[in-house]
VMD Tcl script that builds the backbone (N, CA, C; Angstrom):
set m [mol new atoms 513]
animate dup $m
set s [atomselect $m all]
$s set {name element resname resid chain x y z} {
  {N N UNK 1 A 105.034 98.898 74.696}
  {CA C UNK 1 A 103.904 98.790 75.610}
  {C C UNK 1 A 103.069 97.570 75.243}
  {N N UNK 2 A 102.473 96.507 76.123}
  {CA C UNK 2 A 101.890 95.650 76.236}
  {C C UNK 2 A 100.869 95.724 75.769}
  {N N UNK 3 A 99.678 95.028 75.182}
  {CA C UNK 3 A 98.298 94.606 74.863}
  {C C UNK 3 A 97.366 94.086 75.940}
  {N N UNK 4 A 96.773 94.514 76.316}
  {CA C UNK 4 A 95.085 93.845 77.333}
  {C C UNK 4 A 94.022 93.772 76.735}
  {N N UNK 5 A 93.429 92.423 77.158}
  {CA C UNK 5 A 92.483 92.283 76.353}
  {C C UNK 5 A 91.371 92.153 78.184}
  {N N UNK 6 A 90.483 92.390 78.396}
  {CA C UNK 6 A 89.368 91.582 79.411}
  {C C UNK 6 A 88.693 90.938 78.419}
  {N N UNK 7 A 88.337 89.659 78.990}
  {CA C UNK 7 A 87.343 88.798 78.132}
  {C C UNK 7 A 86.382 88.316 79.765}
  {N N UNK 8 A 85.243 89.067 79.402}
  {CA C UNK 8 A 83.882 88.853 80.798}
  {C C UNK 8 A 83.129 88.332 80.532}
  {N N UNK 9 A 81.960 87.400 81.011}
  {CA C UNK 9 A 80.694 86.859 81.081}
  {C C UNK 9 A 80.354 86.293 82.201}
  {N N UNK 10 A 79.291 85.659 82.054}
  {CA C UNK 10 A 78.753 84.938 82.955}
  {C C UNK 10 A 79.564 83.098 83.457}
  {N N UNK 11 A 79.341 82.499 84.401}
  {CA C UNK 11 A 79.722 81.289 84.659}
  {C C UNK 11 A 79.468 80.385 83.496}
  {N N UNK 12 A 80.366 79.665 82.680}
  {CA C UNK 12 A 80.549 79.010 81.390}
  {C C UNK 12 A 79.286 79.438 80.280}
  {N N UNK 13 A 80.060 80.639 79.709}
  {CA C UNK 13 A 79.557 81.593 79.225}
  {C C UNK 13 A 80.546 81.086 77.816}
  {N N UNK 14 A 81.499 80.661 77.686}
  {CA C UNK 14 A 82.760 80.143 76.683}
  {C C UNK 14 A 83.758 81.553 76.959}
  {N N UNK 15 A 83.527 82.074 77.970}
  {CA C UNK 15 A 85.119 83.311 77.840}
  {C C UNK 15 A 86.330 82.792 77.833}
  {N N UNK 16 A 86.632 81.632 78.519}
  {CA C UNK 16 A 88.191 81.101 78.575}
  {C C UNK 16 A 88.114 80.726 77.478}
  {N N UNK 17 A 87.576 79.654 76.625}
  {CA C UNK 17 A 87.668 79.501 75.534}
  {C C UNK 17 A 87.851 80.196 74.519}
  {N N UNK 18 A 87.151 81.482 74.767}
  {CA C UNK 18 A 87.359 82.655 73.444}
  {C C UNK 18 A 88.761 82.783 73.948}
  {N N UNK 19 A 89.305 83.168 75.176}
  {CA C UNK 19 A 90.517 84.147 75.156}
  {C C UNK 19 A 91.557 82.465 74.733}
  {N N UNK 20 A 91.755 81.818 75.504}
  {CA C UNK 20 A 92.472 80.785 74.843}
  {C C UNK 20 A 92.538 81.058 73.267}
  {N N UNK 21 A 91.447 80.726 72.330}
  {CA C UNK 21 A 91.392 80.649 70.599}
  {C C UNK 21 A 91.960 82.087 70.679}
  {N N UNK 22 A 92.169 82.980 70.833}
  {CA C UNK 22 A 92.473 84.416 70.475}
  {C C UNK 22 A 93.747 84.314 70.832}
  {N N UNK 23 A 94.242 84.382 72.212}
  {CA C UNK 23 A 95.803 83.888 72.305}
  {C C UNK 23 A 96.543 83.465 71.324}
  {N N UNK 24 A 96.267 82.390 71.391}
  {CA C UNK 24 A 96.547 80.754 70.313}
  {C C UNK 24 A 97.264 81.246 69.105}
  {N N UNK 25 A 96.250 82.607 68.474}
  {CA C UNK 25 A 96.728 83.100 66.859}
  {C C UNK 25 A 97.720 83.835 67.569}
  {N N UNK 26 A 98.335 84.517 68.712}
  {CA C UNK 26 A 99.247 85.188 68.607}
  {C C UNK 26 A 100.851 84.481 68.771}
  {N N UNK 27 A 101.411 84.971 68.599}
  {CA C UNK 27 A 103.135 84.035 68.082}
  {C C UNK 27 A 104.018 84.528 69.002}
  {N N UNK 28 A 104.205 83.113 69.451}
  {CA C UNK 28 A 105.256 83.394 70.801}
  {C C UNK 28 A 105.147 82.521 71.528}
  {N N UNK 29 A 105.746 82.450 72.807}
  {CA C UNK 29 A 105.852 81.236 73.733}
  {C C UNK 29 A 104.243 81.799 74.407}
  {N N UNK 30 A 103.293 80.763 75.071}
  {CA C UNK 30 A 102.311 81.183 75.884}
  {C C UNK 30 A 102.549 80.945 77.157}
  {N N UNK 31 A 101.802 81.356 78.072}
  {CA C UNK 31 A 101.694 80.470 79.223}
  {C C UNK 31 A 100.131 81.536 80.144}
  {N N UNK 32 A 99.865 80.254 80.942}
  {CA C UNK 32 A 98.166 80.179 81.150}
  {C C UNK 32 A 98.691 80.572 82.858}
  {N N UNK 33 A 98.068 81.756 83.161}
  {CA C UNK 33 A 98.327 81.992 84.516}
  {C C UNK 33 A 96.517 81.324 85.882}
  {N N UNK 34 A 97.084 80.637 86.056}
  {CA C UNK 34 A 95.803 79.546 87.353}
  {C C UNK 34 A 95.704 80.152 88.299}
  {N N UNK 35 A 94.501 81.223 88.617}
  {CA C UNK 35 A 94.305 81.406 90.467}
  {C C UNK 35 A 93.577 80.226 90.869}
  {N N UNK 36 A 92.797 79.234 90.299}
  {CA C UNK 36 A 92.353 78.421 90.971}
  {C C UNK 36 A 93.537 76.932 91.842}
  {N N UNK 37 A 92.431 76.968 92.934}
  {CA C UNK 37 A 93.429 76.191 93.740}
  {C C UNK 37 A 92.369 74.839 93.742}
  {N N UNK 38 A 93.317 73.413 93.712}
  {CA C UNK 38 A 92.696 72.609 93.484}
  {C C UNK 38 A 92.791 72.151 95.282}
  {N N UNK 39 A 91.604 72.633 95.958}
  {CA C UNK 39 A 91.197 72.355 97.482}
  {C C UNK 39 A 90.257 71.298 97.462}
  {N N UNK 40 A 89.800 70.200 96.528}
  {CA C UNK 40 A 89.690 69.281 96.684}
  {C C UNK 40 A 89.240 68.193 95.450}
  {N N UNK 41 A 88.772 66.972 95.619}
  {CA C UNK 41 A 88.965 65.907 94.566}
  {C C UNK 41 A 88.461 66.594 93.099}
  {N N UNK 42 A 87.146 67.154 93.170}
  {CA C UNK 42 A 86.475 67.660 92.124}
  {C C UNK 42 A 86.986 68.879 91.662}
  {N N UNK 43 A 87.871 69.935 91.949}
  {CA C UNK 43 A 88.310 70.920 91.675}
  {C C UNK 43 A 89.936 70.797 90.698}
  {N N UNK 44 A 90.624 69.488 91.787}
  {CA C UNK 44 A 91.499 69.172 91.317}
  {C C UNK 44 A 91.230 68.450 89.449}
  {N N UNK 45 A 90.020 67.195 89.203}
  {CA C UNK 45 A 89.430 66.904 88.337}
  {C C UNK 45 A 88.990 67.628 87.353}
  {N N UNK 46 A 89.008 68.981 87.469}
  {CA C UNK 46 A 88.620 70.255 86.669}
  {C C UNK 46 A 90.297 70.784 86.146}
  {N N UNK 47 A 90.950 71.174 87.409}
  {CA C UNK 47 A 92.117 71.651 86.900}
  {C C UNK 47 A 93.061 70.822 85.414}
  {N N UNK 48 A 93.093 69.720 86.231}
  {CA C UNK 48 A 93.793 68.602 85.633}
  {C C UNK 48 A 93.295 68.520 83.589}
  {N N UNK 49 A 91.843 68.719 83.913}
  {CA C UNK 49 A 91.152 68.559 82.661}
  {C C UNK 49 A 91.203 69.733 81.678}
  {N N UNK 50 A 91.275 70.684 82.245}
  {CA C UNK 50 A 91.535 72.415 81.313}
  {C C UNK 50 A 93.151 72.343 81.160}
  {N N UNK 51 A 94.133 71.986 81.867}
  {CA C UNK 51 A 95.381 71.634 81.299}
  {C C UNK 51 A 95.378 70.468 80.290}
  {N N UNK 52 A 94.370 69.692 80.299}
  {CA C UNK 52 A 95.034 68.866 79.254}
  {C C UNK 52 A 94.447 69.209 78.095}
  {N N UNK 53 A 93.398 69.904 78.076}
  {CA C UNK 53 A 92.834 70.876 76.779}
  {C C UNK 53 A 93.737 71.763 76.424}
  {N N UNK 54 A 94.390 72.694 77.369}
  {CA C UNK 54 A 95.224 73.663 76.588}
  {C C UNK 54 A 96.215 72.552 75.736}
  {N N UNK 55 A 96.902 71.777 76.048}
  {CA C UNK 55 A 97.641 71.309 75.451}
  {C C UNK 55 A 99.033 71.475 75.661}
  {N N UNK 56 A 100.243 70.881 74.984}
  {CA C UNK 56 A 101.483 70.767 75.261}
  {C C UNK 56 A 102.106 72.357 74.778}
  {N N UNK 57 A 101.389 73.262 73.597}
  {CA C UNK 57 A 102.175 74.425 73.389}
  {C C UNK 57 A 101.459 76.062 74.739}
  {N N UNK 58 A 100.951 75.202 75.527}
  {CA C UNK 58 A 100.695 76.305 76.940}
  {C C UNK 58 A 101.509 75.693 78.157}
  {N N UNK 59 A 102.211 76.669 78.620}
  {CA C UNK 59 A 103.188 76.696 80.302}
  {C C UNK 59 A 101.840 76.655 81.137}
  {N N UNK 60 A 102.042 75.999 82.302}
  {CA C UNK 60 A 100.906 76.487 83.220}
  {C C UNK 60 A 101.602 77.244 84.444}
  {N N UNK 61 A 101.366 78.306 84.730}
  {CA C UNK 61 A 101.957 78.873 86.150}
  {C C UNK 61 A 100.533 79.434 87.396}
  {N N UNK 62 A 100.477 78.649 88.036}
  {CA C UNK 62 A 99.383 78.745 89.524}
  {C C UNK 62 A 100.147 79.994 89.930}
  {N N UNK 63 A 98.924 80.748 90.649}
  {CA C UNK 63 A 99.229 82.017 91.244}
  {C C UNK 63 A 97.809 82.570 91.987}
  {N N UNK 64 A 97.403 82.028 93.426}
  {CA C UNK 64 A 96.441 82.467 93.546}
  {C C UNK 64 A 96.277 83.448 94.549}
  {N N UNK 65 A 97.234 84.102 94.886}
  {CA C UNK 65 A 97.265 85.222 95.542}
  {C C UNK 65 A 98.314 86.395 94.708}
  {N N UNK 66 A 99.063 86.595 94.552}
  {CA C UNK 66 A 100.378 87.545 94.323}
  {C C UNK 66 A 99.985 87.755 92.570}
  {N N UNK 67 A 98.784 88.005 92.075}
  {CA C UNK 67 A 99.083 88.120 90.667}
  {C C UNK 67 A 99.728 88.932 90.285}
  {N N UNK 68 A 99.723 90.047 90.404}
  {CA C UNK 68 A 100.955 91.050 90.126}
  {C C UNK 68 A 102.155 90.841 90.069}
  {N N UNK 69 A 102.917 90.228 91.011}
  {CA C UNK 69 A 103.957 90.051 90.813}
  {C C UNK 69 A 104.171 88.699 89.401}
  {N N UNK 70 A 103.325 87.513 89.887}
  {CA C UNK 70 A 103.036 87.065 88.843}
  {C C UNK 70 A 102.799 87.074 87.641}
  {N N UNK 71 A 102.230 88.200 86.987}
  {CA C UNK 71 A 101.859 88.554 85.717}
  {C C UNK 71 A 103.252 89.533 85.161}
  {N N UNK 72 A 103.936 90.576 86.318}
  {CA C UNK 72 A 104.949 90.718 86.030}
  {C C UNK 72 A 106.256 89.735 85.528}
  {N N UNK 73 A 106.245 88.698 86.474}
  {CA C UNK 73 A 107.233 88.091 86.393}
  {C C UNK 73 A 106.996 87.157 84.636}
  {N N UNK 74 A 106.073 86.677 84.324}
  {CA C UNK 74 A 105.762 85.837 83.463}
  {C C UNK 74 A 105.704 86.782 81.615}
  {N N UNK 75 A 105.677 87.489 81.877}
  {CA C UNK 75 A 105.571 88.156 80.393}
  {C C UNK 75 A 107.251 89.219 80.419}
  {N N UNK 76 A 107.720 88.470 81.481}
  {CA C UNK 76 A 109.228 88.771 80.981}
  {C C UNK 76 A 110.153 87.652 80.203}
  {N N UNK 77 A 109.049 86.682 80.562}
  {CA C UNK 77 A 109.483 85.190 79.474}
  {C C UNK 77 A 108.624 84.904 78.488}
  {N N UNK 78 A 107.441 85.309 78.053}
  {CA C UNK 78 A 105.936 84.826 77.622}
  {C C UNK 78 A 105.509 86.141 76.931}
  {N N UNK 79 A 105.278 85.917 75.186}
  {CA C UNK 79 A 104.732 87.382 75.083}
  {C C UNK 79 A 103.355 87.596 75.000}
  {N N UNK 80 A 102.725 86.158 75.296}
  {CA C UNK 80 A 101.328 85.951 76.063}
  {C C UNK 80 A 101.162 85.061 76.490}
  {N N UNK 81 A 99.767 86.254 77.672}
  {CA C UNK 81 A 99.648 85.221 78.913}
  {C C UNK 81 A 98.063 85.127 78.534}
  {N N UNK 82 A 97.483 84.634 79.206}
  {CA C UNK 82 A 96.019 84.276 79.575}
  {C C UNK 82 A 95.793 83.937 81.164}
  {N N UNK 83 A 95.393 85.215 82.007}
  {CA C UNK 83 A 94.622 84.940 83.519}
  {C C UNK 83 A 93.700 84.487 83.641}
  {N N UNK 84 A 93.746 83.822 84.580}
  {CA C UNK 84 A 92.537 83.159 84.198}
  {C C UNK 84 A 92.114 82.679 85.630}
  {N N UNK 85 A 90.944 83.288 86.673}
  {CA C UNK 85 A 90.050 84.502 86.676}
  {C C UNK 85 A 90.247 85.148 87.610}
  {N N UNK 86 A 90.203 86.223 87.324}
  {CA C UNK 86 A 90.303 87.098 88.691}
  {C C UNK 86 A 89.218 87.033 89.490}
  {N N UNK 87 A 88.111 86.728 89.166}
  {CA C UNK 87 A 86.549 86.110 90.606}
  {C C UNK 87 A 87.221 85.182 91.571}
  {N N UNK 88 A 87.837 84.113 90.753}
  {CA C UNK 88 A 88.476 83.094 91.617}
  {C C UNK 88 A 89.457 83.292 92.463}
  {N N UNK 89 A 90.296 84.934 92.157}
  {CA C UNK 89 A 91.365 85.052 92.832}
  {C C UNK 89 A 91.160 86.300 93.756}
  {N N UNK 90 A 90.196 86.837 93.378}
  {CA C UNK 90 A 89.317 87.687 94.653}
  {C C UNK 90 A 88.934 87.249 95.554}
  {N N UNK 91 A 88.025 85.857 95.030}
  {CA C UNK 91 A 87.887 84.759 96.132}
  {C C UNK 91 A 89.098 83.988 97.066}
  {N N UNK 92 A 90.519 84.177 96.323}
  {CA C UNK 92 A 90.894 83.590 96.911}
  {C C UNK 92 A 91.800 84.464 98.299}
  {N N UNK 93 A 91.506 85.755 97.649}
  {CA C UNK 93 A 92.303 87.326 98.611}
  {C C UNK 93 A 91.428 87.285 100.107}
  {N N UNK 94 A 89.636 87.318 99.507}
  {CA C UNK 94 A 89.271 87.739 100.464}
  {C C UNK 94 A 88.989 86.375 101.515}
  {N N UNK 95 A 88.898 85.027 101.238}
  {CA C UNK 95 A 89.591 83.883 101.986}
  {C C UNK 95 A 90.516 84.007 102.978}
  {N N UNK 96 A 91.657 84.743 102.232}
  {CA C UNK 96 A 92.736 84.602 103.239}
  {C C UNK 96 A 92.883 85.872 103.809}
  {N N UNK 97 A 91.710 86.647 103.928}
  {CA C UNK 97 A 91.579 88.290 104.431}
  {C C UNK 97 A 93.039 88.885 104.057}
  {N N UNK 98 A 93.402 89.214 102.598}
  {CA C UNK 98 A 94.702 90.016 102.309}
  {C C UNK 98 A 94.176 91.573 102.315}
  {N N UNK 99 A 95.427 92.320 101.917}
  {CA C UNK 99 A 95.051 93.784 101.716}
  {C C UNK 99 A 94.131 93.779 100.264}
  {N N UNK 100 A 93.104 93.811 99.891}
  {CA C UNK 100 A 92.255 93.597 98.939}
  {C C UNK 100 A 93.148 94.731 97.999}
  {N N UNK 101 A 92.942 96.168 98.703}
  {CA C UNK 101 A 93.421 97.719 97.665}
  {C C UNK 101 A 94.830 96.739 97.204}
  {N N UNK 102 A 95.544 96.993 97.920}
  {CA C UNK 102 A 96.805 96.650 97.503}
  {C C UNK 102 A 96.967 95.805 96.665}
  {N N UNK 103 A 96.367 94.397 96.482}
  {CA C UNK 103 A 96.509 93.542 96.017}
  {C C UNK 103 A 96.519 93.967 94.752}
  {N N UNK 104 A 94.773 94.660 94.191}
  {CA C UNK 104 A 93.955 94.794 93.109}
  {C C UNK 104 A 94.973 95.845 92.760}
  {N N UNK 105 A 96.187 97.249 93.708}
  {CA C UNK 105 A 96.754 98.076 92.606}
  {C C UNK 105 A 97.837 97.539 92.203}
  {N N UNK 106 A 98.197 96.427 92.689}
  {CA C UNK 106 A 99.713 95.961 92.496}
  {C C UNK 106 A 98.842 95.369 91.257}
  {N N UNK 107 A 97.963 94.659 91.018}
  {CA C UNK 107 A 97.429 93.846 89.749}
  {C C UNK 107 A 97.516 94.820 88.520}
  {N N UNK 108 A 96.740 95.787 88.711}
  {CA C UNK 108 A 96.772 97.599 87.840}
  {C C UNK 108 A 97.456 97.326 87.463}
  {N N UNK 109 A 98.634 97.826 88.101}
  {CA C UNK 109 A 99.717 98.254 87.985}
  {C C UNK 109 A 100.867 97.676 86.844}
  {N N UNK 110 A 100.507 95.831 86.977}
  {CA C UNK 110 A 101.079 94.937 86.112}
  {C C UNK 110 A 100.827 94.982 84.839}
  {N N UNK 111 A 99.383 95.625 84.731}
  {CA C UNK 111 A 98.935 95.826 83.432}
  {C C UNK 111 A 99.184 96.959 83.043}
  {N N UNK 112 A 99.523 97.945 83.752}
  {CA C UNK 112 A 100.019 99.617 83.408}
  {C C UNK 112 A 101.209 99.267 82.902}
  {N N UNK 113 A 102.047 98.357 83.102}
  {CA C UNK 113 A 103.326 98.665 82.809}
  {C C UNK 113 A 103.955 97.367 82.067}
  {N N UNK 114 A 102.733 96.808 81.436}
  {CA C UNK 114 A 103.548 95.299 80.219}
  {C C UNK 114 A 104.483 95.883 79.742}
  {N N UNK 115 A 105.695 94.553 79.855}
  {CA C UNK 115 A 106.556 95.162 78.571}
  {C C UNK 115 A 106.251 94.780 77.252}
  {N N UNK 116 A 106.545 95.678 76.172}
  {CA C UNK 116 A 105.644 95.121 74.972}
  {C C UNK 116 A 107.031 93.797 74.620}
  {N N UNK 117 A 106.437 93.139 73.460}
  {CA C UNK 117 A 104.778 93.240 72.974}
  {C C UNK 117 A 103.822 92.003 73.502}
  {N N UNK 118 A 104.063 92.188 75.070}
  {CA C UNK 118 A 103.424 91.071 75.653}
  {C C UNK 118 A 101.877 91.312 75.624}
  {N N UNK 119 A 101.159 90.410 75.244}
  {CA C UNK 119 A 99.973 90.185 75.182}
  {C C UNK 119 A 98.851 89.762 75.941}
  {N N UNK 120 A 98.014 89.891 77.088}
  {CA C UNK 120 A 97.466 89.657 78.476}
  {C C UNK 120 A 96.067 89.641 77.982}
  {N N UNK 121 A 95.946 88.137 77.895}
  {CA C UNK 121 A 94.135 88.174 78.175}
  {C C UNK 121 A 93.645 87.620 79.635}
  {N N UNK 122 A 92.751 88.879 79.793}
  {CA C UNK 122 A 92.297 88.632 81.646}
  {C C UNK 122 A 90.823 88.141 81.471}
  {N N UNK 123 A 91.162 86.999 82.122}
  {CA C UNK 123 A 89.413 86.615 82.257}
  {C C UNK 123 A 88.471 86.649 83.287}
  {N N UNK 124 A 87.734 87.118 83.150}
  {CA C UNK 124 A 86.918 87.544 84.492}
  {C C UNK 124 A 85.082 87.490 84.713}
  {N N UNK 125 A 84.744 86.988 85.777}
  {CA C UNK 125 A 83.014 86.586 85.086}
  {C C UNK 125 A 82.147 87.975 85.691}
  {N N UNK 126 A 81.250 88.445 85.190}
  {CA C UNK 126 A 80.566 89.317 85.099}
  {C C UNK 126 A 79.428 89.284 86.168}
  {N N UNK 127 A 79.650 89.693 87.592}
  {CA C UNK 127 A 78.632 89.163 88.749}
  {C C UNK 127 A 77.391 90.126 89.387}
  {N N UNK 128 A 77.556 91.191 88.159}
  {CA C UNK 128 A 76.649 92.271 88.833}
  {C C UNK 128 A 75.534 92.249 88.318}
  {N N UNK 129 A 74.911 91.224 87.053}
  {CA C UNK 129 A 73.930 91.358 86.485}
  {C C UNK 129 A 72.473 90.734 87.389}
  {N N UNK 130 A 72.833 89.730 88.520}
  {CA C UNK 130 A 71.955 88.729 88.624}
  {C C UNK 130 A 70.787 89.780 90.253}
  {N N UNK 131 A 70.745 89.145 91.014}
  {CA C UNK 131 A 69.844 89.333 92.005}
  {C C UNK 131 A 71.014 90.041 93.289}
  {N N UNK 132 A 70.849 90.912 94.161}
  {CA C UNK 132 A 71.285 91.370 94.921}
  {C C UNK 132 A 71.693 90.188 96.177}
  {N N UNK 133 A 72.716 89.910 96.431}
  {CA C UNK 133 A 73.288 88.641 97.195}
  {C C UNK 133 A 72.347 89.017 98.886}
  {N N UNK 134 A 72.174 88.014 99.258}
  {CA C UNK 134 A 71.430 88.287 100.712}
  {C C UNK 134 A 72.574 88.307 101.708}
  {N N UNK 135 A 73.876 87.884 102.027}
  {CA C UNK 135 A 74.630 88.224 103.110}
  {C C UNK 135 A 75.578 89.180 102.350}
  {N N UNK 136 A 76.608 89.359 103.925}
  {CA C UNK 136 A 77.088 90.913 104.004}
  {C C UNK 136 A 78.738 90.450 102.710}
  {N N UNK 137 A 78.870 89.045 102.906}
  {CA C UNK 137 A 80.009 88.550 102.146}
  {C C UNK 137 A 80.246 88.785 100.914}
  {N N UNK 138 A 79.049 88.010 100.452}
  {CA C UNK 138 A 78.538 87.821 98.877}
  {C C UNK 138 A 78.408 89.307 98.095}
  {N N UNK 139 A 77.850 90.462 99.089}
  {CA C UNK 139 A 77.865 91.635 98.268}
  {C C UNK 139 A 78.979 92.257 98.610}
  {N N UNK 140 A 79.859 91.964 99.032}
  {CA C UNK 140 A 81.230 92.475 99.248}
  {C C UNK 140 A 81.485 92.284 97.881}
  {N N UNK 141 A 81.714 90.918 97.829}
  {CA C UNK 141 A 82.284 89.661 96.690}
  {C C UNK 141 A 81.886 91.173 95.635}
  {N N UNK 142 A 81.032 90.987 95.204}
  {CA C UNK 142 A 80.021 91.736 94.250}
  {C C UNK 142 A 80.573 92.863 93.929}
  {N N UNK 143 A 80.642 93.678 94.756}
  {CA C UNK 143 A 81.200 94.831 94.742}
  {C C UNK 143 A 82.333 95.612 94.489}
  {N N UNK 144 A 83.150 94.528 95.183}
  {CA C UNK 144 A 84.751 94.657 94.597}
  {C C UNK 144 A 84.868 93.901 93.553}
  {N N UNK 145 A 84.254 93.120 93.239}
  {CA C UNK 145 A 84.385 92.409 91.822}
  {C C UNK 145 A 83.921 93.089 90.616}
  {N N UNK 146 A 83.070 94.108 90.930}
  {CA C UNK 146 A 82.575 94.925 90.063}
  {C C UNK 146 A 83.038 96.112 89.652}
  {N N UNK 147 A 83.709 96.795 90.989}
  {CA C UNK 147 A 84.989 97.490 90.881}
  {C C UNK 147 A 86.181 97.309 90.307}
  {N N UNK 148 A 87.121 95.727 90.217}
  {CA C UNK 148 A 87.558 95.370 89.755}
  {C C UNK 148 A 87.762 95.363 88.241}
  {N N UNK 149 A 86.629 94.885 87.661}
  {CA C UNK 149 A 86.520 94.392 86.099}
  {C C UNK 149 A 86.442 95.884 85.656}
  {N N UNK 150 A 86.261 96.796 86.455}
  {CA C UNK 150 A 85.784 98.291 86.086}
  {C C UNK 150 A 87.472 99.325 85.824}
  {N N UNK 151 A 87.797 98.889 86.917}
  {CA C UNK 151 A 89.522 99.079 86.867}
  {C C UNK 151 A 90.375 98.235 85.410}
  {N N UNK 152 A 89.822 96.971 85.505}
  {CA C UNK 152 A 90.693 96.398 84.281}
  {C C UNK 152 A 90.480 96.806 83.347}
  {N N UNK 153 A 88.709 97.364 82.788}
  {CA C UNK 153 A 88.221 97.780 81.662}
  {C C UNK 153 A 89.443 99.173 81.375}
  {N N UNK 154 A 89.143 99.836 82.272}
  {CA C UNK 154 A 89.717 101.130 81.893}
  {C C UNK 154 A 90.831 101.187 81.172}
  {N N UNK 155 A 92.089 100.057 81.878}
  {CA C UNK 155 A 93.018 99.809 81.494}
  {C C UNK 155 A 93.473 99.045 80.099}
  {N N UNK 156 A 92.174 98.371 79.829}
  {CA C UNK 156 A 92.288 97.287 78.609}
  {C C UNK 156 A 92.255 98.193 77.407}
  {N N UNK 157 A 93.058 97.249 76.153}
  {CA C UNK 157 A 92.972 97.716 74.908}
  {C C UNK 157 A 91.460 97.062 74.588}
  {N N UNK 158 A 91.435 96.351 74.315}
  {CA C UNK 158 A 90.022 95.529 74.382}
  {C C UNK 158 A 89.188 94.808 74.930}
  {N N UNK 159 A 87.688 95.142 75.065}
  {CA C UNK 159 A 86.744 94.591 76.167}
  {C C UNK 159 A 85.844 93.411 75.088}
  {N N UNK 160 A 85.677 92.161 75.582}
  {CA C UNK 160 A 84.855 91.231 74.954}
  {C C UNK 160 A 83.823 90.904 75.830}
  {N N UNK 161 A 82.635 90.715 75.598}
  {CA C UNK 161 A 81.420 89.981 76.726}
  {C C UNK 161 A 81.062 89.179 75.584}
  {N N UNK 162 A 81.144 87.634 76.731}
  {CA C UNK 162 A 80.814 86.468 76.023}
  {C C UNK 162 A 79.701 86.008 76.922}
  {N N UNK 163 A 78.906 85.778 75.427}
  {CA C UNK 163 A 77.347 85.225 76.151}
  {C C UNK 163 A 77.037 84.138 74.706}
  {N N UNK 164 A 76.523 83.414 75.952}
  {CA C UNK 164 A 76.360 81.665 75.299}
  {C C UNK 164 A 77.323 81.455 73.898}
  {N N UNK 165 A 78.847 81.820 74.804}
  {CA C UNK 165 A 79.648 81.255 73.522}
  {C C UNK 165 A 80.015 82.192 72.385}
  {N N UNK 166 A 79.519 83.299 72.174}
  {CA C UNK 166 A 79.331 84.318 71.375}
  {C C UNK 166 A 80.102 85.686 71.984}
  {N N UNK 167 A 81.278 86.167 71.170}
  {CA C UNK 167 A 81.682 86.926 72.102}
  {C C UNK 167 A 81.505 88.668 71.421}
  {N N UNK 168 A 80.946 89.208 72.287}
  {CA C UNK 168 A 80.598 90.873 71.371}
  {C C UNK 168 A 81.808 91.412 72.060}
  {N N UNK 169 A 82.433 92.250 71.028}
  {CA C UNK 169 A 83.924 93.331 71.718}
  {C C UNK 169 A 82.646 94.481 71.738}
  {N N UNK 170 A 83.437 95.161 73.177}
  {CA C UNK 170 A 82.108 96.066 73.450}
  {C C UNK 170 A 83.420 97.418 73.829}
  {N N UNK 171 A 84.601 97.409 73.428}
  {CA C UNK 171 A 85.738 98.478 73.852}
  {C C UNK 171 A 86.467 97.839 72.799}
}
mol reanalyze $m
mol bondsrecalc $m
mol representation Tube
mol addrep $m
């Protein structure tokens, strides 16, 4: 059976960074799973730049819709991965109006059933702390995102919240 880790905070809070350095010590081939989509010059300029930080011993595999199958497919080669974020890839479900349930149990589900001793750090930013969103979108966003990280928690071996860089395991 597989390992989960959630690593949550706020918007550059250092969570990718923690789960990256935590990965890193574990032994094995890696590879860095991307929901972000580079939709234009400055996004692409970001992508480009966090790949060349991970460095030559991380795979990169884009996946910004189908993570499930994705996360399945990749830790049948990889005995860790690092997601990296599910906000971004919520964002990118409810964009393309997908089956949200479905999506999020097929995601579960990937994590219900690692094969060991694959190792999964999910990164995800923490959106329920701030001010109640004023349109009907944004507290969607909110909501299922909050549902979400709530589903992964359950499922995780370990919960980290990283704040300013500092990460407390709180599971």
């Amino acid at each position: 059976m597989g390992r989960v880790v959630l690593v949550i905070g706020g918007a550059r809070s250092g969570k990718t960074a923690f789960a990256l350095r935590r990965a890193s010590e574990a032994p094995g081939k890696k590879v860095y799973v991307a929901t972000a989509e580079p939709l234009d010059g400055e996004m692409e300029a970001r992508i480009d730049a966090h790949r060349k930080q991970r460095g030559s011993l991380w795979e990169t595999r884009e996946e910004p819709l189908d993570l499930g199958r994705a996360l399945d497919a990749v830790c049948r080669t990889h005995p860790v991965a690092v997601v990296d974020c599910l906000t971004l890839w919520l964002s990118n479900l409810l964009c393309a109006k997908a089956d949200l349930e479905a999506a999020l149990a097929a995601f579960i589900d990937s994590l219900r059933t690692l094969p060991g001793p694959s190792q999964v750090f999910v990164v995800s930013n923490e959106v329920g702390m701030g001010i109640v969103p004023e349109n009907d979108m944004a507290r969607e966003f909110r909501d299922v995102a909050g549902r979400l990280n709530q589903r992964v928690a359950e499922v995780a071996d370990e919960v980290f919240l990283v704040l300013a860089g500092i990460p407390v395991k709180i599971k």
